[in-house]
GUFIDREN-994026 format. One record per residue: residue in one letter; x, y, z of N, C-alpha, C in turn; residue number from 1; chain. Coordinates in steps of 0.001 Angstrom, whole numbers, plus 500000, padded with zeros to 6 digits. Example, Ala and Ser with C-alpha at 12.3 -4.5 7.8 and 13.67 -1.06 7.14 Angstrom:
// residues 2
<"A" <513190 494310 507800> <512300 495500 507800> <513200 496700 507800> 1 "A">;
<"S" <512850 497750 507080> <513670 498940 507140> <512900 500030 507870> 2 "A">;
END
This chain:
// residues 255
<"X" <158361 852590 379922> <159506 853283 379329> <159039 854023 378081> 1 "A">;
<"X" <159590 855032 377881> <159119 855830 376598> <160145 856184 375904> 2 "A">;
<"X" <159793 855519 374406> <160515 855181 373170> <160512 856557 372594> 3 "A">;
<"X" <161293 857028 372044> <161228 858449 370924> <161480 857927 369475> 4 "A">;
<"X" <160755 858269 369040> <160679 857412 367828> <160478 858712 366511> 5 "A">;
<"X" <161311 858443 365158> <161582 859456 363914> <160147 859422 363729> 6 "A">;
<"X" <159430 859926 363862> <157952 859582 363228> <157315 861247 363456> 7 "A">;
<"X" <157160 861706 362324> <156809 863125 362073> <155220 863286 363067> 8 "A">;
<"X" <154132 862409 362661> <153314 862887 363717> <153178 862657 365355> 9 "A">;
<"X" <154552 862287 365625> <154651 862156 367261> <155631 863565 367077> 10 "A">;
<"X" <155980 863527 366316> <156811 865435 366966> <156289 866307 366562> 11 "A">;
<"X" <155476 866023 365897> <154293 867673 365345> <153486 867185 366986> 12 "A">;
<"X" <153021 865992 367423> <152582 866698 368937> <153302 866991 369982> 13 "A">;
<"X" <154534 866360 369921> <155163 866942 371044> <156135 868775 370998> 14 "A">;
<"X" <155711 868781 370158> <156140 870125 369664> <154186 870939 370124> 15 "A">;
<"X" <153121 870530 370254> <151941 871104 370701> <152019 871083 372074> 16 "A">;
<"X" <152821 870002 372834> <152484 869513 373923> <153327 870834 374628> 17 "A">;
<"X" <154256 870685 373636> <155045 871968 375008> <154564 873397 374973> 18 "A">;
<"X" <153737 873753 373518> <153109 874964 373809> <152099 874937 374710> 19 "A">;
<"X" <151433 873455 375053> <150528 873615 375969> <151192 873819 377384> 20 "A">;
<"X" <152126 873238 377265> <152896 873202 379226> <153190 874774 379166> 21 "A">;
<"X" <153766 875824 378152> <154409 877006 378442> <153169 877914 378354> 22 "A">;
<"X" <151765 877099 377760> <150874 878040 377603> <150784 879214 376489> 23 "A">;
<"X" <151360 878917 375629> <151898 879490 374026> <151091 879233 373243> 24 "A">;
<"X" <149969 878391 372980> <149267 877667 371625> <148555 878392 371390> 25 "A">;
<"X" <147914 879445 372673> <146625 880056 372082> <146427 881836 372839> 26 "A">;
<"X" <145836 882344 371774> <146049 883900 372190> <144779 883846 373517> 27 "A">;
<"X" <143999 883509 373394> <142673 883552 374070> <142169 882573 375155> 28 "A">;
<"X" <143700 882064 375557> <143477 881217 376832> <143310 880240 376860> 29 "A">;
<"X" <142880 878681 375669> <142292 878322 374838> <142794 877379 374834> 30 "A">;
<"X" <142923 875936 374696> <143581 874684 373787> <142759 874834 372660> 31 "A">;
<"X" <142927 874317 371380> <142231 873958 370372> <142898 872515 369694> 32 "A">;
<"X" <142113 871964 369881> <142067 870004 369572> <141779 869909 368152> 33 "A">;
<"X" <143106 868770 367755> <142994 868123 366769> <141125 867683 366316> 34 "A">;
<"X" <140555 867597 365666> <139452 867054 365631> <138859 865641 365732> 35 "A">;
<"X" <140410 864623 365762> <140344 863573 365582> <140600 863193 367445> 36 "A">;
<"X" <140503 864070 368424> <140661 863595 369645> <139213 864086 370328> 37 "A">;
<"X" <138707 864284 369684> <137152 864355 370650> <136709 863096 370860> 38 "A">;
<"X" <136178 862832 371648> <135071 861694 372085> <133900 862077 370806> 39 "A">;
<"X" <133479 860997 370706> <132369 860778 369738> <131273 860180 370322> 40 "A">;
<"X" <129942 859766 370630> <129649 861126 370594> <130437 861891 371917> 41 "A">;
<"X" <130009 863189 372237> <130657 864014 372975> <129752 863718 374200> 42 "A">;
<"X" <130219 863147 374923> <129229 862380 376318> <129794 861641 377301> 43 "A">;
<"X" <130021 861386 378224> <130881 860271 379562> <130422 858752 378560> 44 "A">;
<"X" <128950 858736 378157> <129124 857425 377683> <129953 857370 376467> 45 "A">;
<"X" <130299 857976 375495> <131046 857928 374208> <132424 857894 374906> 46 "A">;
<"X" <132968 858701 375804> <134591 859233 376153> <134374 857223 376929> 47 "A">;
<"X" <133864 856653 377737> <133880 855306 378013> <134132 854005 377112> 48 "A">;
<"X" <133209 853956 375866> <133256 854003 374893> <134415 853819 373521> 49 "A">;
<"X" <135032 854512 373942> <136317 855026 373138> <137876 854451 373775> 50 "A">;
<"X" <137060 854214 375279> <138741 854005 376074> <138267 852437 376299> 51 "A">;
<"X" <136724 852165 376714> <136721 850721 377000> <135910 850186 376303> 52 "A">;
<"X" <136312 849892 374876> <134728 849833 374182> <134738 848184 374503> 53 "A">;
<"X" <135442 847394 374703> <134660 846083 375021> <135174 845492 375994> 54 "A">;
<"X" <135051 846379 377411> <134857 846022 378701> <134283 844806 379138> 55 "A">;
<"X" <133017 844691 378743> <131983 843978 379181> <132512 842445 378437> 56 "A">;
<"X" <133104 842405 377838> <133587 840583 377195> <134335 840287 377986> 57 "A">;
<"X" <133964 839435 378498> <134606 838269 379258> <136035 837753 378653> 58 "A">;
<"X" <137067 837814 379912> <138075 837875 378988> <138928 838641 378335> 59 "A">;
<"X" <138533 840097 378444> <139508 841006 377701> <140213 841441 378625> 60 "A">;
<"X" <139847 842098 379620> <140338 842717 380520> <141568 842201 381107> 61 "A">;
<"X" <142739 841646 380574> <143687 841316 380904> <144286 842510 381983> 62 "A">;
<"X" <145671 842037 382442> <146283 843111 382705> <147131 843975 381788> 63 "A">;
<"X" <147494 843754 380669> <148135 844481 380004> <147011 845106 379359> 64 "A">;
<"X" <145858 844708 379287> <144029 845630 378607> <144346 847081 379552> 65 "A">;
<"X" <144046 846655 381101> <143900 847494 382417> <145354 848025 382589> 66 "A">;
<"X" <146303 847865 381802> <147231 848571 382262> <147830 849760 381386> 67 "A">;
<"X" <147042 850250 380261> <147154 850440 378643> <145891 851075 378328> 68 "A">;
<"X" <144524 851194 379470> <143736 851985 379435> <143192 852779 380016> 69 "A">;
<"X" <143099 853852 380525> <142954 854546 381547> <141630 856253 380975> 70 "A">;
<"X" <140872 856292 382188> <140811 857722 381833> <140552 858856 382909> 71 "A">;
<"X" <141236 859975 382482> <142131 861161 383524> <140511 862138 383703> 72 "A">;
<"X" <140619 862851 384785> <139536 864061 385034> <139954 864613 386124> 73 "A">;
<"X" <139958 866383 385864> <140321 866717 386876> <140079 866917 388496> 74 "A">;
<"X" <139097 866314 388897> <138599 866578 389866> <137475 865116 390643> 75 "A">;
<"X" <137821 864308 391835> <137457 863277 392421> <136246 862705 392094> 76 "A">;
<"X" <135387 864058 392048> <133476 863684 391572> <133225 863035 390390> 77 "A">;
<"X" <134415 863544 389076> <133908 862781 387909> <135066 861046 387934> 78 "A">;
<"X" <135500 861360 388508> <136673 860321 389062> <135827 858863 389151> 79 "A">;
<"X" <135853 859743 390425> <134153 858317 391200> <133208 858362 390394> 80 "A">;
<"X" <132505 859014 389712> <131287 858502 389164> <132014 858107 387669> 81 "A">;
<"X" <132656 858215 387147> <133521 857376 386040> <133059 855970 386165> 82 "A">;
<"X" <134289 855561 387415> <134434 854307 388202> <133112 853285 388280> 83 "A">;
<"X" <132037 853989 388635> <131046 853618 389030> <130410 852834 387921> 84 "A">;
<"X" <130203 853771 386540> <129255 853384 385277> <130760 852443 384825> 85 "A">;
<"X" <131904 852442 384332> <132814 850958 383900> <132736 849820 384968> 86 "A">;
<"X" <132498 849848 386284> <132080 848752 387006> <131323 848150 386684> 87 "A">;
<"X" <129865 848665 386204> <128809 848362 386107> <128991 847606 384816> 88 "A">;
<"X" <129914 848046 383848> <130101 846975 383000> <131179 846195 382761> 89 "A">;
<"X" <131924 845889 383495> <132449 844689 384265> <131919 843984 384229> 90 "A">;
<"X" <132670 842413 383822> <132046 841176 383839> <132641 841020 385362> 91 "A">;
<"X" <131555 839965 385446> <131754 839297 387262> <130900 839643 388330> 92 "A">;
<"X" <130900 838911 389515> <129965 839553 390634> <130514 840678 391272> 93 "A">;
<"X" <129742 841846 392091> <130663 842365 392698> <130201 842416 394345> 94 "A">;
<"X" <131078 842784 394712> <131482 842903 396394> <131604 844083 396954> 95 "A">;
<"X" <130469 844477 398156> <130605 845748 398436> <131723 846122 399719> 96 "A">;
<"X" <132131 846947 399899> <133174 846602 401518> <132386 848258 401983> 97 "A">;
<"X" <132169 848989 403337> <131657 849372 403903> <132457 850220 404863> 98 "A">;
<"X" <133078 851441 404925> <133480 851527 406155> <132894 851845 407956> 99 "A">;
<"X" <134281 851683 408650> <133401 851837 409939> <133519 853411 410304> 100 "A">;
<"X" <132823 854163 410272> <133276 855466 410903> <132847 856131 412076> 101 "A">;
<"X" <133628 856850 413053> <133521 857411 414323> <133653 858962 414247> 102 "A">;
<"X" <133190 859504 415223> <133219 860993 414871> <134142 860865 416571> 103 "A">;
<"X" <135507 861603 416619> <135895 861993 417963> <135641 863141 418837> 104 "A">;
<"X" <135014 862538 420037> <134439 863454 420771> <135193 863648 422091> 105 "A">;
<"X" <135233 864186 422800> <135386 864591 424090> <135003 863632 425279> 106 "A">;
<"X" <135793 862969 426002> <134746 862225 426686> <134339 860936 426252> 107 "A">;
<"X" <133034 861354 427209> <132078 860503 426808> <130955 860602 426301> 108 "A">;
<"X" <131083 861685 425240> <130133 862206 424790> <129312 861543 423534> 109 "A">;
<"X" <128497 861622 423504> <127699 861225 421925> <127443 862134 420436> 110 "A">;
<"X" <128564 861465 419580> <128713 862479 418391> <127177 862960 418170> 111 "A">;
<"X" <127063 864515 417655> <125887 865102 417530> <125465 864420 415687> 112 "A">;
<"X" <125962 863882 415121> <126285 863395 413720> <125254 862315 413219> 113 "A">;
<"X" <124355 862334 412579> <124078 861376 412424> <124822 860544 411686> 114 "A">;
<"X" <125005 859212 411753> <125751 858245 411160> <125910 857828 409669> 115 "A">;
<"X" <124466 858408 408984> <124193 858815 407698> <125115 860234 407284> 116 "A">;
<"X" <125130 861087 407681> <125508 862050 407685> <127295 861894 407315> 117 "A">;
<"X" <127957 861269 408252> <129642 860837 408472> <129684 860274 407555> 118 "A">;
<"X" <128643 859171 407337> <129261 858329 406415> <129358 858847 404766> 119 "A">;
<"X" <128222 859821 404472> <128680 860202 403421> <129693 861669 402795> 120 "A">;
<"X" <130598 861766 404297> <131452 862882 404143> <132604 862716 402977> 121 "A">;
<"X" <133179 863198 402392> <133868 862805 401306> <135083 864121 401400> 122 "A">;
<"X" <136351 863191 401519> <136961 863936 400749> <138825 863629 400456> 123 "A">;
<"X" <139535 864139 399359> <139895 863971 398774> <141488 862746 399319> 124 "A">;
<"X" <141325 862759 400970> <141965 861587 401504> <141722 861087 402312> 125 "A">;
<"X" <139816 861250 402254> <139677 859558 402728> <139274 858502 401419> 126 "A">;
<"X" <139539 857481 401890> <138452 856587 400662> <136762 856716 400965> 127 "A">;
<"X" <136071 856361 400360> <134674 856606 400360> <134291 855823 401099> 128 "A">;
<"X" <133175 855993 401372> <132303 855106 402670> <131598 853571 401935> 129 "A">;
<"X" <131605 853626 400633> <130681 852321 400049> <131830 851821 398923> 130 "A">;
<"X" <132444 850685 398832> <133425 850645 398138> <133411 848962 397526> 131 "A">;
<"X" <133013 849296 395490> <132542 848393 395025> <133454 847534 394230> 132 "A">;
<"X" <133622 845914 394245> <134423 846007 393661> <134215 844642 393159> 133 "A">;
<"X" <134907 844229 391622> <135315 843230 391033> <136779 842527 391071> 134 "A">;
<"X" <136928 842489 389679> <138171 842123 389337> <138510 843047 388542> 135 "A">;
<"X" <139123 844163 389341> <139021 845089 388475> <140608 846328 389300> 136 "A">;
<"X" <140520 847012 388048> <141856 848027 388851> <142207 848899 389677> 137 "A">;
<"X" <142915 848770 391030> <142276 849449 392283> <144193 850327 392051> 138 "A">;
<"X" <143956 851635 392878> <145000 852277 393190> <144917 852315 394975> 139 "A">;
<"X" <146186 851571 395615> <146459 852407 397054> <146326 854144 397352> 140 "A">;
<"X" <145841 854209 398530> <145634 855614 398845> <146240 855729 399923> 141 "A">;
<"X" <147445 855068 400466> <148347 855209 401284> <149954 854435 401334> 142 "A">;
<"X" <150784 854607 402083> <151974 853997 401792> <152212 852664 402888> 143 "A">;
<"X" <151648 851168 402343> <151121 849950 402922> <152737 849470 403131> 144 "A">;
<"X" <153504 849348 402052> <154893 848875 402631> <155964 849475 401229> 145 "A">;
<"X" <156346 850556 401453> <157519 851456 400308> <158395 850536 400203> 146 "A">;
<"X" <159097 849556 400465> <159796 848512 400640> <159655 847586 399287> 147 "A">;
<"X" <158454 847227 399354> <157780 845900 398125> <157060 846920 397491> 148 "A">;
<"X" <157421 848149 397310> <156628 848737 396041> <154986 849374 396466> 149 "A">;
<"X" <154592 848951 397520> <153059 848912 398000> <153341 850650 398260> 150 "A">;
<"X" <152727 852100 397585> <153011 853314 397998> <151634 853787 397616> 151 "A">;
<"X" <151674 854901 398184> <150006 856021 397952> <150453 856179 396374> 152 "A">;
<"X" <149314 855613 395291> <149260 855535 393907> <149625 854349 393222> 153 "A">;
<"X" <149875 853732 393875> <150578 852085 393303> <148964 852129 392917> 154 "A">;
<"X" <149300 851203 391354> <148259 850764 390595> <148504 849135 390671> 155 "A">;
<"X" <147540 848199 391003> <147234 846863 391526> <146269 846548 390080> 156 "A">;
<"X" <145707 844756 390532> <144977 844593 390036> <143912 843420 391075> 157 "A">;
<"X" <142678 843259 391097> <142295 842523 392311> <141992 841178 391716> 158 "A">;
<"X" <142614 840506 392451> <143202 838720 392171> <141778 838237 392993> 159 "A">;
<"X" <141093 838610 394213> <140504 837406 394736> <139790 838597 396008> 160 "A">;
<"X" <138610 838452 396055> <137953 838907 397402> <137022 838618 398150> 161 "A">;
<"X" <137398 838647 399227> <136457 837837 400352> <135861 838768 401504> 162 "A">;
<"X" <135018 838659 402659> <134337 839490 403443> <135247 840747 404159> 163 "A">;
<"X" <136443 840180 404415> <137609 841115 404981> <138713 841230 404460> 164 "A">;
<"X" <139030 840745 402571> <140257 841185 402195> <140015 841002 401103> 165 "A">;
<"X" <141145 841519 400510> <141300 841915 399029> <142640 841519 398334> 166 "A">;
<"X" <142631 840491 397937> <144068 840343 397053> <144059 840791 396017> 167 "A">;
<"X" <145158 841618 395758> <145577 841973 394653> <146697 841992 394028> 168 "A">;
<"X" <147287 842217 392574> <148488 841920 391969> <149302 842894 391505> 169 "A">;
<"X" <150382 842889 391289> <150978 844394 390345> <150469 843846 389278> 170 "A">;
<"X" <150070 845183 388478> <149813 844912 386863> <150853 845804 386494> 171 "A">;
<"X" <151834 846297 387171> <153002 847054 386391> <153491 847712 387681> 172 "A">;
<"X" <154788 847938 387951> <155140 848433 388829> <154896 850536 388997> 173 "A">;
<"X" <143112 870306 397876> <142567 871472 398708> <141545 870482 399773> 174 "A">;
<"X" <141895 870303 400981> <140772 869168 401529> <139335 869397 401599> 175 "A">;
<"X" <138618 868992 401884> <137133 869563 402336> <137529 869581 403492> 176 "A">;
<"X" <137059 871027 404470> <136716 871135 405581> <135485 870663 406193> 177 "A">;
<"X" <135695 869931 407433> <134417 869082 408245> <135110 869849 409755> 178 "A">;
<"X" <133829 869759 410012> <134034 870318 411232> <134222 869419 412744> 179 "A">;
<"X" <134651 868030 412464> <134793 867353 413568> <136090 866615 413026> 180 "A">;
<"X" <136708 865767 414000> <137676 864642 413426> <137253 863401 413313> 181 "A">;
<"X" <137240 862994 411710> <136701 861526 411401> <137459 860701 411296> 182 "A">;
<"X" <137295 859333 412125> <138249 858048 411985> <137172 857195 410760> 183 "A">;
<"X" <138150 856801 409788> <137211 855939 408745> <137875 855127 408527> 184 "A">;
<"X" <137204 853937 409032> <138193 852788 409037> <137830 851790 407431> 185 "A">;
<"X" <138977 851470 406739> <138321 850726 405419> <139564 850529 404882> 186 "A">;
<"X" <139066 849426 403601> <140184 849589 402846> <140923 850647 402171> 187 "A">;
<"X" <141942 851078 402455> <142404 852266 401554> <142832 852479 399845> 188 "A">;
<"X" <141900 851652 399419> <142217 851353 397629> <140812 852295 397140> 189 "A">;
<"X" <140964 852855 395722> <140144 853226 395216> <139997 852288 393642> 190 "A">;
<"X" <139040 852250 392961> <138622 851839 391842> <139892 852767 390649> 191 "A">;
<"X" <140229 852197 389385> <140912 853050 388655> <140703 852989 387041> 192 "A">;
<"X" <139364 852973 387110> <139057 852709 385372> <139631 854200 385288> 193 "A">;
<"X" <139495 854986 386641> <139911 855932 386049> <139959 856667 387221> 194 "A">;
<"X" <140811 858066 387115> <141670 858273 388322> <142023 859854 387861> 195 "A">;
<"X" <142238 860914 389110> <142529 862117 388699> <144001 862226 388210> 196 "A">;
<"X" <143643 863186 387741> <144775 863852 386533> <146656 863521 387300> 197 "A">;
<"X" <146008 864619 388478> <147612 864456 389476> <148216 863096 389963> 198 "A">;
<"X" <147064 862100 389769> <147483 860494 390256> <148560 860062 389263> 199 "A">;
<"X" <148407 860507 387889> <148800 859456 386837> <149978 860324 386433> 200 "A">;
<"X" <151057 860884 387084> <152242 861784 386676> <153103 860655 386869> 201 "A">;
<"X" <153527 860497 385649> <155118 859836 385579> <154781 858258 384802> 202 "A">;
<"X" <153459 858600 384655> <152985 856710 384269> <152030 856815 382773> 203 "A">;
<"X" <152832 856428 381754> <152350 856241 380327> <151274 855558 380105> 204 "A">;
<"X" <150009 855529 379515> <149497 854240 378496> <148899 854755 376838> 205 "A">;
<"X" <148441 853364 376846> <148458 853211 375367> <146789 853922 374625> 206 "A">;
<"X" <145747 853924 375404> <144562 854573 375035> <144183 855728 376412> 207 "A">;
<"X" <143801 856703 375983> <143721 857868 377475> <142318 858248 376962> 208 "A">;
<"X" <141469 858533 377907> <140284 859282 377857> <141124 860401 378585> 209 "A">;
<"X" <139850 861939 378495> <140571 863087 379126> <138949 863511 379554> 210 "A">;
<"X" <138466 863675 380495> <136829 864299 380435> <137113 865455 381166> 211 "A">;
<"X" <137281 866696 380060> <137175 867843 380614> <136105 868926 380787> 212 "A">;
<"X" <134920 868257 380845> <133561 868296 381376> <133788 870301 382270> 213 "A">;
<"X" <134696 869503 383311> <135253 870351 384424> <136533 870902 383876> 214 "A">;
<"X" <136891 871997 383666> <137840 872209 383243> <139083 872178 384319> 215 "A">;
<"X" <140177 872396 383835> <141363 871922 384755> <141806 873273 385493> 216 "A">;
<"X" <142313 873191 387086> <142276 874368 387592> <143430 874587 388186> 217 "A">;
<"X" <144617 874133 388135> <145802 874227 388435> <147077 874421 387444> 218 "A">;
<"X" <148282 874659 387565> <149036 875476 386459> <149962 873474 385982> 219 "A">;
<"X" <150069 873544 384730> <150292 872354 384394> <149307 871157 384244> 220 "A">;
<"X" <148474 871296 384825> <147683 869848 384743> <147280 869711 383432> 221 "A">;
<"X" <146891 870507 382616> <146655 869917 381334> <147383 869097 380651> 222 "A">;
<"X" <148816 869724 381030> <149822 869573 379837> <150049 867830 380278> 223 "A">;
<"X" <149912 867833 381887> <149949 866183 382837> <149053 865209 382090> 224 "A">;
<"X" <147813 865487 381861> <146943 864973 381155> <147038 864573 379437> 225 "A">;
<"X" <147187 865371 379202> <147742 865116 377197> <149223 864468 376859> 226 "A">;
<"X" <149963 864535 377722> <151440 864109 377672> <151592 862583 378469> 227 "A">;
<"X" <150503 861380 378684> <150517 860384 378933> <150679 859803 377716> 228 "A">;
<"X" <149958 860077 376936> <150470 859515 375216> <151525 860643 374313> 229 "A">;
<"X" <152146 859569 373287> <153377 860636 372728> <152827 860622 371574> 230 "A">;
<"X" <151805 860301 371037> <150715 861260 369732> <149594 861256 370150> 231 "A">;
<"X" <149044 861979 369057> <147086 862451 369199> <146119 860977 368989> 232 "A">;
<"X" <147385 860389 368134> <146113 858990 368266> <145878 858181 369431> 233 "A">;
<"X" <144327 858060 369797> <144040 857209 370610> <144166 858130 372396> 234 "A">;
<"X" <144231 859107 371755> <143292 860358 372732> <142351 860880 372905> 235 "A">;
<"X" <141430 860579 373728> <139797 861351 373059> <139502 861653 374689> 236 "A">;
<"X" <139144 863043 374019> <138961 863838 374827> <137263 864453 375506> 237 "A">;
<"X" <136401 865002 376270> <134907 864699 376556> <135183 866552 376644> 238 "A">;
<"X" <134870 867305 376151> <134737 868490 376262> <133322 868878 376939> 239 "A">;
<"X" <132823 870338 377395> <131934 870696 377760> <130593 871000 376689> 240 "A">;
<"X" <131150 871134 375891> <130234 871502 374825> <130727 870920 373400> 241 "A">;
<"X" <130096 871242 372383> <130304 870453 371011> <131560 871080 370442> 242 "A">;
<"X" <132514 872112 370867> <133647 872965 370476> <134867 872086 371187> 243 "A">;
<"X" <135906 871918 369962> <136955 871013 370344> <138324 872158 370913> 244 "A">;
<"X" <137963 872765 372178> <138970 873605 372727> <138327 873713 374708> 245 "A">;
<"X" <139832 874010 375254> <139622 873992 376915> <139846 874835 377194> 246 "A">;
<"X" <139889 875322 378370> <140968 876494 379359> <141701 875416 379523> 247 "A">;
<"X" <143294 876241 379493> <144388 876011 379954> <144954 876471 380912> 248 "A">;
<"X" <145564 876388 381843> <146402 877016 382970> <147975 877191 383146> 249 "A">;
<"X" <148479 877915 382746> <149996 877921 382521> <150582 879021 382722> 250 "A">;
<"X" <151598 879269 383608> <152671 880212 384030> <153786 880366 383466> 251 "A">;
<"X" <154230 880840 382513> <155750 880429 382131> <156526 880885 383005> 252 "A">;
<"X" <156140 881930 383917> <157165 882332 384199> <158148 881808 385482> 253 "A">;
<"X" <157195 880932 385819> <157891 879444 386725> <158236 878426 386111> 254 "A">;
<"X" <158073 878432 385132> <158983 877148 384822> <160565 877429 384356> 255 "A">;
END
């Protein structure tokens, strides 16, 4: 739920936030950042850093830790490889799950594919072919039961895993073209230390990384991204270079 609160530096940003949604802040196309929301240093390991600086203690990672920290990027590649380096510092063992994949053919024919090949096809709705995991925060990538809340984006947390399942808990309530049809059979959860930009619409927390490495390429997504928190504190942002400003994307004349 989001509180509005008399407090002059939450409306000096939300008074920025909407020049960013109408695309007003800057003559030259431009965000220009507080200085106090950069990542320090300016790097995936600093923007990590900043959102999980003590991951690795045993013990912190509650669910209200994992439900209160998150960090946004626009695009699946820095998504997953995010995921990958905060796993790694994760306390606990981890567990790999594997999918099965088929290429459909005609017949009785034999996919021309090598199996290496399928398996590392990627894209933006399937889950991945190697899928690592702790005790750690997974998002559904499909709609398991709309009924009990289980929908494509439900954010979980994983309670317990074994060779063929995965328990988990509430912690809060453009495709690539391939040229064959792939069945990929697996769990449909992804990792969520951190998660793209369009996943996290409508859902607040309390520390946000932003790694805009890649800049954002659709009309609004920025404004999606900076407007999870209702001030500048405890926003830090991973820019491309040592200059605290982005491209923005904004239409006014649709909204």
């Amino acid at each position: 739920m989001l509180h509005l609160e008399q407090n002059p530096e939450k409306q000096q940003y939300a008074e920025w936030l909407l020049k960013v949604g109408h695309g007003t802040n800057s003559v030259d196309g431009k965000v220009h950042y507080l200085d106090s929301m950069k990542s320090e240093p300016n790097s995936v390991e600093g923007l990590i850093n900043s959102v999980y600086p003590t991951i690795q203690v045993p013990g912190t990672a509650t669910d209200n830790y994992l439900l209160d920290h998150t960090v946004l990027c626009p695009r699946n590649e820095e998504v997953n490889s995010i995921n990958a380096k905060v796993t790694e510092r994760f306390p606990g063992e981890v567990r790999t799950y594997l999918s099965a994949d088929t290429v459909e053919t005609p017949g009785d024919e034999l996919s021309p594919y090598l199996i290496e090949f399928i398996n590392s096809v990627n894209a933006s709705s399937l889950p991945l072919h190697k899928l690592e995991l702790k005790g750690c925060p997974i998002m559904l990538m499909w709609n398991l039961s709309p009924s009990e809340g289980l929908c494509n984006g439900t954010r979980l947390v994983v309670t317990w895993l074994d060779g063929h399942i995965i328990e988990a808990c509430f912690s809060f309530l453009t495709e690539t073209e391939i040229p064959f049809v792939l069945h990929r059979r697996r769990f449909s959860v992804h990792l969520t230390f951190a998660t793209s930009i369009n996943k996290l619409q409508g859902q607040y927390v309390k520390v946000t990384g932003i790694d805009l490495q890649t800049p954002v390429f659709t009309h609004g997504q920025l404004y999606v991204a900076l407007s999870r928190r209702t001030s500048a504190a405890r926003v830090n942002v991973l820019f491309s270079n040592d200059v605290s400003e982005s491209p923005n994307i904004a239409f006014p004349e649709i909204l």
